[in-house]
N, C-alpha and C positions, 0 to 999 in steps of 0.2 A: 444615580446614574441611569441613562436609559439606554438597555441592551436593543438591539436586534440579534432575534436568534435566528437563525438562517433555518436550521432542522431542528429535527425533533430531539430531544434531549430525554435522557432516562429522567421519570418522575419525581427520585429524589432528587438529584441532581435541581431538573427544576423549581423545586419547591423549596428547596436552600436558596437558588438564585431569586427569585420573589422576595425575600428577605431582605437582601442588599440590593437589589436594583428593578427598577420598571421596566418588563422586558414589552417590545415593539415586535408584533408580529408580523403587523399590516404594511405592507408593502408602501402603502402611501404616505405612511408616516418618519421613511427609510431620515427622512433630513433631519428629523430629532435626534436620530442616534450617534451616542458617545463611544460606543465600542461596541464591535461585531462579536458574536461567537459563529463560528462556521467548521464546519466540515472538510465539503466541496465543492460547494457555489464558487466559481468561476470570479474575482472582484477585480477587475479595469479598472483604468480611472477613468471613462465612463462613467463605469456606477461608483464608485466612491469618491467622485465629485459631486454628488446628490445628496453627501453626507456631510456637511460644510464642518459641524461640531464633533467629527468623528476622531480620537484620540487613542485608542488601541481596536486591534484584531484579533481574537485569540482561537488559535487552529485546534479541533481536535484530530489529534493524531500527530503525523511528523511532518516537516515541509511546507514548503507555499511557493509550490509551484502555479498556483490557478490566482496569486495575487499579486497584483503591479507593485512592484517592490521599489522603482524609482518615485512612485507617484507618492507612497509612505513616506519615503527620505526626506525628499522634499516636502511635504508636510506635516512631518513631525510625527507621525503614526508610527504607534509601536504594534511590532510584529510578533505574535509569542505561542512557541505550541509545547507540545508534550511529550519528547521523544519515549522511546519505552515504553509508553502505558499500553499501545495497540500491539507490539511486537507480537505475542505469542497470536495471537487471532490473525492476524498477516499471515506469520510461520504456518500456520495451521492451511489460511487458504492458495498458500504457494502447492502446501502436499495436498490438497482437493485436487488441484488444477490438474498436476502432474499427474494424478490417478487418474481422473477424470480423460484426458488423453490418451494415456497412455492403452488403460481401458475401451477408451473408444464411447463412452457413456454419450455424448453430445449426439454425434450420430447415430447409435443406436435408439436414442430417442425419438432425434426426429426421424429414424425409418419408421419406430413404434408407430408415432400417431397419425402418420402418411398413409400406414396401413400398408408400407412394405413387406413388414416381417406378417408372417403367417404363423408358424406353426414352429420350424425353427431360425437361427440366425445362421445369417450368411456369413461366407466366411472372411468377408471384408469387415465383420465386426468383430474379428479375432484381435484377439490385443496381447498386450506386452506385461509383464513381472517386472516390479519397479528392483527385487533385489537383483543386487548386480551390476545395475545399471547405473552410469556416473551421471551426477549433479551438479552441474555446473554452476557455481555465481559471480556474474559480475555485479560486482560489488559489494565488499565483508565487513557490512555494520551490523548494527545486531538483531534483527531481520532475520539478515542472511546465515548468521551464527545459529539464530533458534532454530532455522529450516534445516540446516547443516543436518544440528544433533538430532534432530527428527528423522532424516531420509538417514543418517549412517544407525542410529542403537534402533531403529523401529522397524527398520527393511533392508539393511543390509547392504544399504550399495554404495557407492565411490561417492565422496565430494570434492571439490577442487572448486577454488579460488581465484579470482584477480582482480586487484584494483593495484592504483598507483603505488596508494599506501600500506597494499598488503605483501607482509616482507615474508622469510622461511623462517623466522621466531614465532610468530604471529600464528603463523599457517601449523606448527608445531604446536604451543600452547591452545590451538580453537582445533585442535585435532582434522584441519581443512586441507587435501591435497593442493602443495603451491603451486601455479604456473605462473611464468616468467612473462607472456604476453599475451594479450586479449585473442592472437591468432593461436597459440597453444589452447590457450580456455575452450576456444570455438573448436577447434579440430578434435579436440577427446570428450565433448559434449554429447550425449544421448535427451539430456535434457538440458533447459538453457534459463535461469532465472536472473532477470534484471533487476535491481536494484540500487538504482544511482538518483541523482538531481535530474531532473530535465532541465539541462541546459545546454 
């Protein structure tokens, strides 16, 4: 079979895949290819009309939002990823993010390298203690679960929940404060992590 890899792949990974299949790096030889491995790459049917012989797509990570999902139907492409395997490195850069703002880190950088700061910071680069502070998700897959137990045993602050299918058993067993509507979620929000489909 002949892969196109879209990115870069860890080098075992790789060198397992050279075993069972010819992979296609080179952009121009996109029309041989049998099946994608991908990422991120964005795939239209545009470009995967280019791929006359192309028979599966396989994501790493969760989702395919970036891939025309009617243009597969209709041609028989299978669609396939890996839920779970990226969860905790997600969880991990949802709490970056949160620090990172709440902290104030972004900006404090760029005043660094501007050559704002001098000597010391201003106090518009005073920032916030994440314990305490509630952690909103919408959306409670498991993601959202790993972030949860992250921001509540690691810093102490409130979680709370909402999705369609997120009930008060659910919100009890994943130990997630429940709110009943996306306007409750938003109003008792200090911080706010999305995790749904785009659609």
């Amino acid at each position: 079979m002949k892969v196109l890899l879209c990115e870069n792949s860890h080098p075992e990974a790789l060198a397992l895949l050279k075993t069972r299949a010819e992979i296609i790096s080179d952009w121009d030889r996109i029309s041989e290819a049998e099946a994608i491995i991908n990422r991120n790459l964005r795939l239209p049917a545009e470009l995967l009309s280019k791929m006359p012989q192309l028979r599966a797509i396989a994501v790493h990570g969760t989702g395919h939002d970036g891939i025309d999902m009617d243009y597969c139907r209709e041609k028989s492409i299978t669609v396939f990823y890996v839920p779970f395997e990226n969860a905790d490195s997600v969880a991990e850069l949802i709490l970056a993010f949160s620090l990172a703002l709440l902290r104030k880190l972004p900006l404090a950088d760029r005043m660094l390298l501007s050559g704002e700061i001098r000597e010391t910071a201003p106090a518009v680069l005073f920032g916030n203690e994440l314990m305490g502070k509630t952690v909103a998700f919408l959306g409670v897959g498991d993601i959202a679960r790993r972030a949860a137990r992250i921001f509540r045993e690691g810093f102490r602050a409130n979680v709370i929940g909402y999705a369609p299918s997120f009930t008060k058993e659910k919100a009890e067993k994943w130990q997630i404060g429940y709110t009943e509507s996306l306007s409750e979620l938003l109003s008792r929000a200090d911080i706010l992590s999305i995790g749904v489909h785009l659609t």
